[in-house]
N, C-alpha and C positions, 0 to 999 in steps of 0.2 A: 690678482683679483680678490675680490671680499665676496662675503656670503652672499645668498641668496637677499632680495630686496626684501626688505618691509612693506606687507601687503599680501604675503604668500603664508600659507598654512592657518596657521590660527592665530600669526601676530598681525596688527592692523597698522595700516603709515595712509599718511594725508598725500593726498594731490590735486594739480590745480593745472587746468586747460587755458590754454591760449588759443584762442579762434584768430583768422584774420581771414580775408577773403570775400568768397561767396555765401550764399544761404546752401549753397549744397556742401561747402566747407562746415558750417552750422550746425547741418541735418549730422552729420559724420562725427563732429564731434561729443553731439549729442549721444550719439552709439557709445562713440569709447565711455562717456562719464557713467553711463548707466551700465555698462559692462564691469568697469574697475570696482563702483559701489557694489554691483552682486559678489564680486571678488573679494569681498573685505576693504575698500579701501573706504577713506573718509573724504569726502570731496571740502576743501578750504578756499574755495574760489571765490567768495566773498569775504574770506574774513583778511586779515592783516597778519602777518607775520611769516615764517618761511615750511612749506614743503616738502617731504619727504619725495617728491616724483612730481617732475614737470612735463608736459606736454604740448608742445606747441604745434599747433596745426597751419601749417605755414600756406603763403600766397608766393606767387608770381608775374602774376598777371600783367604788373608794370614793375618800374623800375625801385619807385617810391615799396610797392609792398616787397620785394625782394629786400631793400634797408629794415622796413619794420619786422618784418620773419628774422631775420639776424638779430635784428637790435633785441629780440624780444626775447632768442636762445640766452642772449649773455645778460638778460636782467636775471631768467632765471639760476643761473649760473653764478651770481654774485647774489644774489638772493638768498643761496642755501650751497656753496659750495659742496657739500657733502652728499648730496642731493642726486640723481638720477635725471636727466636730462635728454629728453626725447624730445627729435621735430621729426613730422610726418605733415603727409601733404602734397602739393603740388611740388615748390620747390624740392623737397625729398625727393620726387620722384625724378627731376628732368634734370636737376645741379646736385648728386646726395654729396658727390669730392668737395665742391665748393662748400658746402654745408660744415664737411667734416672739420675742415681748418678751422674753425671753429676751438679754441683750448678749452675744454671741459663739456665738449657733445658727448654722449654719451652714445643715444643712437639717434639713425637716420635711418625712418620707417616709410616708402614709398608708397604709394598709393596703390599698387597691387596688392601690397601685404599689410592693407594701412589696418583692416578686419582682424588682424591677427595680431595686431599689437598687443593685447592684452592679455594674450597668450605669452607673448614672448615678453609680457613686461615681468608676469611670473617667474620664469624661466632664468631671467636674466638678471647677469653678476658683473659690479661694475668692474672695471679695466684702465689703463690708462690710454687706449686706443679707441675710436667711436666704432662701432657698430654700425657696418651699415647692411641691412634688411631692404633688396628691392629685385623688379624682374622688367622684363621688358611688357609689354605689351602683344597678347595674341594678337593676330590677323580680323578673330570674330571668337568673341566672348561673352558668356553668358549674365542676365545682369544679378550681380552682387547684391543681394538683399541683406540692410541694417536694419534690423526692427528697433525702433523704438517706443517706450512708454510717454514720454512727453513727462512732465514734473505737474505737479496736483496746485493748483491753485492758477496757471495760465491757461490766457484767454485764447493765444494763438498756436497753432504747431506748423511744423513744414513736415512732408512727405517729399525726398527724394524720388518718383516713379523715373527719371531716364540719367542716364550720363552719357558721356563721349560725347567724338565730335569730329565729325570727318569733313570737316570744311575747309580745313587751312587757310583761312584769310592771312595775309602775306604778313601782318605785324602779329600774329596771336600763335604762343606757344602754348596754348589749351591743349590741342591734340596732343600735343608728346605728352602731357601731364595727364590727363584724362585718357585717353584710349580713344578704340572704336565707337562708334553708334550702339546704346543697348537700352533697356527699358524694362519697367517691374509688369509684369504681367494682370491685363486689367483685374480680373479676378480678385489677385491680391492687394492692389489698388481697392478696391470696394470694400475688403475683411478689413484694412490698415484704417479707413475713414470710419467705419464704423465703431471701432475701437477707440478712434479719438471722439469719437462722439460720443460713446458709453463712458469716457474718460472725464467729461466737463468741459471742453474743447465747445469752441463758436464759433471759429474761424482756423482753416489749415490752407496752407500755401503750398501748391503744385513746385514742385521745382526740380532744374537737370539744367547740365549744361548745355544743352541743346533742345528746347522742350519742344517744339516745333515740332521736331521729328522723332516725337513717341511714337514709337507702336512699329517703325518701319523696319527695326531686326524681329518682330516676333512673325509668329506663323501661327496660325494666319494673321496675313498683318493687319493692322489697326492704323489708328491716327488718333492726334489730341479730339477730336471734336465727336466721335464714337466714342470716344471715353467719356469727357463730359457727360453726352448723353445718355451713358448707362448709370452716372452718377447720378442726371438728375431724376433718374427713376426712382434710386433709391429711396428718396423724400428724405434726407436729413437732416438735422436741428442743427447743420455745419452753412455755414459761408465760405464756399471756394474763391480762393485768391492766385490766379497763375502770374508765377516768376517772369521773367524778361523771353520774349516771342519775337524774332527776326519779321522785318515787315512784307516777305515773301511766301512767310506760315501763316499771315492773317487776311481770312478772304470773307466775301460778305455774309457765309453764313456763318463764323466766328462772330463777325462784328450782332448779329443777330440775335444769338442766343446770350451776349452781356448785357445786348439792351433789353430782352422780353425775358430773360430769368433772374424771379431778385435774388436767388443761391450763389450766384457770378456776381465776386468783384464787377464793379464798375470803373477799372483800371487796366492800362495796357502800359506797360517799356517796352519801346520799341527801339531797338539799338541802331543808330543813322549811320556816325563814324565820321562821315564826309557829307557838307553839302555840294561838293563839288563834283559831276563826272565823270571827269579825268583823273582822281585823288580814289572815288570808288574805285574805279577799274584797275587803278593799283594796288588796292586795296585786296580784291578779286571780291568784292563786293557783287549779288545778284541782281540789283536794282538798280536804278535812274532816281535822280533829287526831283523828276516830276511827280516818277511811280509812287514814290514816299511819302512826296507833298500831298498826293491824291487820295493814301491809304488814311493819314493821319486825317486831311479834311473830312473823309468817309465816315470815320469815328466820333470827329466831333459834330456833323450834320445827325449821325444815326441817336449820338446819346451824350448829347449837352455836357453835362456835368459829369462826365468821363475822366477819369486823369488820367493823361497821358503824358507816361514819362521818355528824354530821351539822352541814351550814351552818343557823345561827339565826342572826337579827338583835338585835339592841336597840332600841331608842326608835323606831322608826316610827312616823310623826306618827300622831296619835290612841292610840296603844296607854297605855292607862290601867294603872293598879298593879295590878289584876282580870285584866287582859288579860295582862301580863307574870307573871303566878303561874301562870295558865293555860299559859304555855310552860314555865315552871319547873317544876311539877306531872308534865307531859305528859314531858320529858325525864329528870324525875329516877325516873320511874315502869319506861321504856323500857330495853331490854336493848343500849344503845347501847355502841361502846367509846372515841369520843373525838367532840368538838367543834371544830367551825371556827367562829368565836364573832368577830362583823362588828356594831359600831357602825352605825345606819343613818347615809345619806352622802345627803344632799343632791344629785342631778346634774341640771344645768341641761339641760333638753329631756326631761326625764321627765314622765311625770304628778303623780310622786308630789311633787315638786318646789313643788307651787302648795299641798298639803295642809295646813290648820292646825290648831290643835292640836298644834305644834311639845313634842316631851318636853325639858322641862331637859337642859341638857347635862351639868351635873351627876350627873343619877338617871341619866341615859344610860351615864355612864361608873360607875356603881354597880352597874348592871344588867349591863354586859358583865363587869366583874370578879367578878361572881356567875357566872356564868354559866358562864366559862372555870374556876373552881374545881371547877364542877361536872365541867365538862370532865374537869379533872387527874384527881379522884376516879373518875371513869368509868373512864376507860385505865387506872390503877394496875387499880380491878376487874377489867376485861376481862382484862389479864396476869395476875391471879392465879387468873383461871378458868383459864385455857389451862396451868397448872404440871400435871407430871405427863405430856404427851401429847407425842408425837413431830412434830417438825417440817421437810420438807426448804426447808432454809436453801441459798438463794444465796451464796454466800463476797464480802466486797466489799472484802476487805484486813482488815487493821490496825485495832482499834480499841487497843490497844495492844504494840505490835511489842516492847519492852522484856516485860514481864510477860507476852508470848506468848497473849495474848489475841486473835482473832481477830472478825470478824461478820459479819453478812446480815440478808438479811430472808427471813422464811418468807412463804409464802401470801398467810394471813391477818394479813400485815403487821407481824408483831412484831419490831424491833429484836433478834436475838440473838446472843450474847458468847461465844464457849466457848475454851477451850483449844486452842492448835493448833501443831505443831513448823513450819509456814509456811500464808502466810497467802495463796494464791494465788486469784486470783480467778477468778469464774465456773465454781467446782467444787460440785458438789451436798451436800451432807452435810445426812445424818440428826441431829437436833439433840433431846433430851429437856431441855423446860425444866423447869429445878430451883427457880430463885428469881428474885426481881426488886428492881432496884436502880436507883433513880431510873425514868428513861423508858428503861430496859434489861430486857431479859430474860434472863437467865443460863442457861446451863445444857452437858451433856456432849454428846460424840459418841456415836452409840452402836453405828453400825456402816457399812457402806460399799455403795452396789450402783450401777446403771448411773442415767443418766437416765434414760432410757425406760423404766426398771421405776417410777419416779416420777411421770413427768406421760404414761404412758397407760394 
């Protein structure tokens, strides 16, 4: 072994994050960068050249991200041979063996002890053997609060308030990698929002791997829409945006409160999987492709210019050409505005893993490229419904600083372009979109007032 790393006492060494995943992967990694900088480290994640300490925050979700978390260990790995090489994560947590054959991991930090990394990045002295750092998962666990600062000059942040996930939908290895059902305590929910709001913050993103079912391990229990509501007491200068909401957690008086409060996005993902029945049920899916069709029409009848996003799968063993028209039918029918369009992934420890009746991988990858087309055609729709109507646009810089073009995102999520003499961030502007171009929305300014005449 060699000494202690660079980064510890009073000598300083660079490092550089690898995100891949979710926005709760995101919110986490955010933790560690702002943890290692109090540490003395130097964060190099934008610049070019090689790092003293890599960290990669790996995914599993599918098949595809389980390649990219590898691919992404050995870039760093050839990147800086000499280098300290950490993955933590989901994969860490559910494959850390798989992980370790890896030649030149260093370590393999689970998602139990993912908080304690930077502890043990201190600590630790490289080897020719990986490290690996992980635990099982309690029965019922407390939720793990990462506080983070957000970085000074962004328009948006995320707040992690829930994780777990006690559903076991038959293809989804989430639960072994995430744990039980747990949630941030509203209270601290309200001091976290306000901090990003005293911080410069305009817009924060609710997110968990199961957001739905916040509040239901605390005591006394709660739920997302009792939260909201103490949030919007609060009256603050923030725009709430919630993560992805199964469509069995979204009932009318959610759909309610994003159409009559302007602080709520005007956005819902709502994850399908299947438009077929018999493909849910094997799925262990809670819902009916009517219940879904009914929830999604509900939303788009309560609030027009809504976006709503949705996760489908492809080739899920047993899903017949019947079955797969049946998704296709049911999606192309829906007043949707864009797709998140997922190859089924094979994960070892699933149930759905043993299912035969395996789809060609072929018609598999026929069906997603259907599918994502629909996609394209959907969004292009969506934005051309939304032409004509006023939108308050978050400023996010520069989408072209030479031809004085500017952008943000509105509300209800549209990418939009306008003309601007600078391009400062996190200022509010009223936005009339005129036209659209590619995966853009175009359009003027059309007049100037406070925030709080916006989002209350």
């Amino acid at each position: 072994m060699v000494g202690p790393m660079k980064g510890t006492n009073d000598d300083s060494g660079s490092f550089r994050i690898v995100t891949l995943g979710c926005k709760v992967n995101q919110y986490e990694s955010t933790f560690l960068k702002e943890a290692l900088l109090r540490g003395g480290w130097t964060d190099v994640s934008a610049n070019k050249g090689a790092a003293d300490l890599y960290v990669i925050n790996t995914c599993i979700v599918t098949q595809r991200a389980s390649y990219q978390s590898r691919q992404a260990v050995r870039r760093a790995i050839r990147d800086n041979p000499s280098a300290v090489v950490a993955a933590t994560g989901c994969y860490a947590q559910v494959y850390p063996e798989e992980l370790s054959n890896i030649k030149g991991l260093d370590l393999v930090v689970g998602n139990t002890m993912k908080a304690q990394l930077p502890n043990i990045l201190q600590h630790f002295r490289k080897g020719n053997a990986p490290c690996i750092v992980r635990a099982d998962f309690a029965s019922s666990l407390p939720f793990e609060f990462l506080p983070v600062q957000g970085a000074a000059g962004r328009t948006r942040a995320f707040l992690k308030i829930q994780d777990g996930c006690n559903a076991f939908c038959t293809y989804c290895i989430v639960p072994f990698a995430r744990g039980p059902l747990r949630s941030l305590d509203p209270q601290k929910v309200l001091s976290e929002l306000h901090g990003f709001s005293d911080r410069g913050y305009k817009e924060v993103v609710l997110t968990g791997i199961h957001l739905g079912k916040y509040g239901e391990d605390l005591a006394p229990r709660t739920n997302l829409k009792s939260l909201l509501h103490l949030i919007g007491r609060e009256r603050l200068a923030l725009r709430i945006r919630l993560s992805s909401i199964e469509a069995n957690e979204i009932d009318p008086e959610l759909i309610e409160m994003v159409a009559s409060e302007r602080w709520l996005c005007r956005h819902f993902h709502v994850p399908l999987q299947s438009g077929d029945d018999a493909v849910l049920k094997k799925m262990k899916r809670d819902y009916s492709s009517m219940e879904f069709a009914r929830l999604i029409e509900r939303i788009y009848e309560k609030i027009p210019f809504a976006a709503i996003g949705v996760d489908v799968m492809a080739g899920f063993p047993g899903e017949s050409a019947e079955a797969y028209r049946n998704t296709l039918a049911l999606l192309t029918d829906l007043p949707i505005s864009y797709l998140h369009v997922f190859p089924y992934s094979a994960r070892k420890g699933t149930a759905a893993f043993f299912l035969e009746n395996r789809v060609d991988p072929a018609e598999v990858k026929r069906r997603t490229a259907e599918l994502r087309e629909l996609g394209r055609r959907k969004r292009e729709a969506f934005y051309r419904s939304c032409l004509g109507e006023v939108y308050v646009v978050i400023t996010e810089g520069w989408e072209s600083e030479q031809e004085k073009v500017a952008k943000g995102f509105s509300d209800n999520y549209l990418k939009i372009c306008f003309s601007a003499q600078k391009a400062t961030k996190e200022k509010i502007v009223p936005v009339m979109a005129q036209y659209v171009n590619g995966n853009k929305v175009y359009g003027r300014v059309v007049r100037s007032r406070t925030l709080a005449h916006y989002l209350r």
